[in-house]
Residue, then its C-alpha position, 0 to 999 in steps of 0.5 A: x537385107x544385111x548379111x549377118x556374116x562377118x566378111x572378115x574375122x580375126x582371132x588372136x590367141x595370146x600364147x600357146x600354154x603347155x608349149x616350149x616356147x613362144x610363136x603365133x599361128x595364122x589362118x587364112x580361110x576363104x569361103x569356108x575353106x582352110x587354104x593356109x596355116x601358118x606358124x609364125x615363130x617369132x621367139x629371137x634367133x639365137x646364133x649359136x651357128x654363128x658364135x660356135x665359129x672359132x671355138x677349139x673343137x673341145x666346146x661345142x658339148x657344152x655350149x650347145x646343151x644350153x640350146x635347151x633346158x629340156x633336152x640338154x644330153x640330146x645336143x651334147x651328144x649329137x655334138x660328140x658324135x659328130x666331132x669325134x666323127x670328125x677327128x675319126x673316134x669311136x666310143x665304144x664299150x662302158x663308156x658308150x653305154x653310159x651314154x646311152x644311160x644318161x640319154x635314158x634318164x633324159x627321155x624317163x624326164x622328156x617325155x614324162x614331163x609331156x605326158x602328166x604336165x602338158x598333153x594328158x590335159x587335153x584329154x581329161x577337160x582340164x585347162x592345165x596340170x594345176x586342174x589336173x591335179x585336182x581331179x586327178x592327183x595320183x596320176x600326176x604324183x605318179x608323173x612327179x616320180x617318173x620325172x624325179x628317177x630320170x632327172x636322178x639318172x641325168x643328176x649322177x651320170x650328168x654332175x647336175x639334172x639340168x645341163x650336165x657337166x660331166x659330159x666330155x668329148x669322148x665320154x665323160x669327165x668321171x665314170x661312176x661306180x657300181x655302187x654309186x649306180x646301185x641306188x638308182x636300181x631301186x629307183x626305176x625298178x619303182x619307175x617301171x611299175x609306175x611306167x606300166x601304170x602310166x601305159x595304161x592310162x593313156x591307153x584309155x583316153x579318148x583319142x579322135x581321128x587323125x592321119x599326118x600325111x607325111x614321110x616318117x623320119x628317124x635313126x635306125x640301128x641293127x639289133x636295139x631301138x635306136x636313141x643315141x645312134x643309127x642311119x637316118x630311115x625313110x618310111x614315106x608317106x606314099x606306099x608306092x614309095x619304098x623305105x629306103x635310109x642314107x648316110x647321115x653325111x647326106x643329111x643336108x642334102x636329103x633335108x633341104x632347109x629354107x627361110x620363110x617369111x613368118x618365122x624365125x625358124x628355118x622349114x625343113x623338106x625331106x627329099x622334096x615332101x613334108x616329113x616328121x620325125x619324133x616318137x611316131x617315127x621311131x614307132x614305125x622304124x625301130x618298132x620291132x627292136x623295142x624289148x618283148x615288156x615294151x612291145x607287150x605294153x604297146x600292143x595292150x595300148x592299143x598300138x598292135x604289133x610294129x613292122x618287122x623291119x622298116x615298111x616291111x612285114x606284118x605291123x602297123x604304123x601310127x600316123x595319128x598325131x593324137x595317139x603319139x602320147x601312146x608311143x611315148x608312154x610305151x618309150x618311156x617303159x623302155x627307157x626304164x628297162x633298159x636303163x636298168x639292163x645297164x646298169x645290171x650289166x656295167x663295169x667302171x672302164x679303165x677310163x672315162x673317156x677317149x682321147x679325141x685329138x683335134x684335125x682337120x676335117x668335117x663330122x656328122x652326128x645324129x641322135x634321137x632326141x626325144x621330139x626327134x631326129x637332132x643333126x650336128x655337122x662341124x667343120x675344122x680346120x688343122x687347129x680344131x678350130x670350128x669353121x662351120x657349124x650346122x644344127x637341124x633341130x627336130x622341131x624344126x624339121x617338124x613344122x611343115x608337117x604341123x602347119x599341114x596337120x593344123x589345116x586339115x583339122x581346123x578345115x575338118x572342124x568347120x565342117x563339122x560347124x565349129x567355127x567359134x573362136x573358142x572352138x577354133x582356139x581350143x582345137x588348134x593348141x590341143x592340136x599343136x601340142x600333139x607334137x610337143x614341139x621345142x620352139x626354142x630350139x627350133x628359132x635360127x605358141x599361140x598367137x592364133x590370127x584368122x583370115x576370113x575372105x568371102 
């Protein structure tokens, strides 16, 4: 008698929708066992390292804000840092906390965009945001505000919502007025209750049992929730491991990238293990620095209280890749308070900027994008020409990870007797957009292949 049972079986996906970007995943499964997955990005590599080499130290802000569309402030201002590291200037006061209000506007817009749009889909049985509006239409004109009030922060600090133009090496071309930034206070005072309205929902959402087995990375910084600054932070995923931060200097050393075969996109270790970097990081870092409305929204999410400090003290830390839209609802509460903490307490600096004369030398920067930690190096030479430039985007460092979540939840659900193609479809592209990867960003999804050996 046959063997009803394919020996082999090949299932294909097309593209991943709700994504940024485009990559295919393949599954190798034997006897019933997931014993590979792999994210094959194959989005074309873009050279920006490349093409940064020669420029005046003045240009690498603009350019590599075109890396994305969705996070354009992230890369302009992980550029700054570093260059003005390298030139050995430090922006402070007024100018700094405009920075840090553009960034704001840019997570409200980020993460908000993730929330309505692409992954609260997945927990309501719809098959993207157009169904989604029909069964739920208040919540995604809510979602509607949210993004348009942070896209209307990023618009009047940026010159445009979309790759700002009035961002500059050491701060910005023109500071705003305090009356020009009065009419964004109504605006997100409006956002903050649709914030809370937004915690609130996603808190009752359904979420399934998940654990990501990885070291957690993020910035942290003494006295507030780190986004545009801070030391890289460690909280390993072995508790026998203690936390533990180093110099961003060390980045490269401590984050070892390597080329792999099946992607355009370089894989990140963290000192040797798989590592994630994004809101649940954050949560787990930086958690007890949030602001007493922040921290009471997420503990009525469900998330409870966070660390003290870094793995130490009373708290919980959040590894259920499901729940991360949780974080970044309660982030999203955040950033509108304290957007509206700036501008309540800003003054026009004398100038909008500091002067950053060129030299020779080599910088770092770091900033939290809102996927996660985005690093810049460059270095130049007496000129202030780029010799070398260097960029680990957070999706990028995330795909170790993703790649280890993915098997681990395809080998639960064929465990559980899900083994249709339908099945394995749907539960991988819901998986993968738990952590709202930047395909874009990350080429230096779904195409779905299985591999079945018996």
């Amino acid at each position: 008698m046959s063997d009803p049972t394919p020996r082999s079986q090949e299932l294909r996906i097309p593209s991943l929708a709700r994504v940024e970007g485009e990559t295919a995943l393949h599954l190798r499964i034997h006897h019933g066992t997931v014993i590979e997955a792999r994210l094959k990005i194959y989005e074309p590599p873009r050279f920006f390292e490349a093409f940064l080499r020669g420029r005046a130290h003045t240009e690498p802000p603009d350019l590599t804000s075109r890396i994305c569309g969705i996070c354009p402030v992230a890369y302009q201002m992980s550029a700054c840092r570093a260059i003005e590291d390298a030139c050995g200037v430090v922006v402070d006061g007024q100018v700094a906390a405009l920075r840090r209000l553009l960034y704001c506007g840019e997570w409200i817009e980020s993460q908000t965009l993730h929330i309505h749009m692409l992954h609260a889909p997945d927990f309501l049985g719809e098959d993207d945001v157009i169904g989604l509006s029909r069964s739920h239409l208040g919540h995604v004109k809510r979602g509607l505000r949210l993004k348009q009030a942070g896209n209307a922060v990023v618009e009047l600090l940026g010159g445009r919502a979309i790759h700002p133009v009035n961002v500059r090496l050491g701060g910005f071309h023109r500071a705003p007025t305090r009356a020009e930034l009065r009419p964004l206070e109504e605006r997100l005072r409006t956002a903050l209750d649709d914030a809370w309205d937004t915690v609130r929902w996603v808190a009752g959402f359904e979420f399934p049992d998940a654990e990501c087995d990885a070291d957690l990375l993020a910035l942290a910084e003494e006295g507030t929730y780190a986004i545009e600054s801070g030391v890289p932070t460690v909280l390993p995923y072995d508790e026998t491991l203690p936390p533990y931060s180093f110099p961003l200097r060390d980045f490269t050393d401590r984050v070892a990238e390597e080329q792999v075969s099946h992607s355009t996109a370089l894989h990140s270790r963290l000192d040797g293990r798989r590592h994630l970097t994004g809101s649940l990081a954050r949560w787990a870092v930086s958690g007890h620095l949030l602001s007493p409305l922040a921290l009471e929204a997420a503990r009525e999410a469900g998330l409870g209280d966070p660390l003290s400090r870094a793995g130490a003290g009373r708290g919980e830390v959040c590894r259920n890749p499901y729940r991360s839209i949780l974080v970044r609802a309660v982030e999203v509460l955040y950033a509108v308070e304290e957007a509206l903490r700036i501008i309540a307490e800003y003054e026009r600096p004398a100038s909008p900027y500091v002067e950053v004369p060129a030299r020779a030398g080599v910088g770092h920067g770091a900033t939290e994008a809102p996927r996660g930690l985005l690093y810049h190096r460059y270095a130049f030479d007496g000129g202030g020409r780029v010799m070398d430039a260097r960029i680990v985007p957070p999706t990028a460092q995330n795909q170790g990870a993703i790649e280890e979540d993915l098997r681990r939840l395809v080998q639960a659900g064929l465990d559980r007797g899900e083994g249709s193609e339908a099945e394995l479809t749907r539960l991988c592209e819901r998986a993968v957009r738990n952590h709202d990867p930047c395909i874009s960003c990350s080429a230096h999804f779904l195409e779905l292949d299985i591999e079945r050996t018996y």
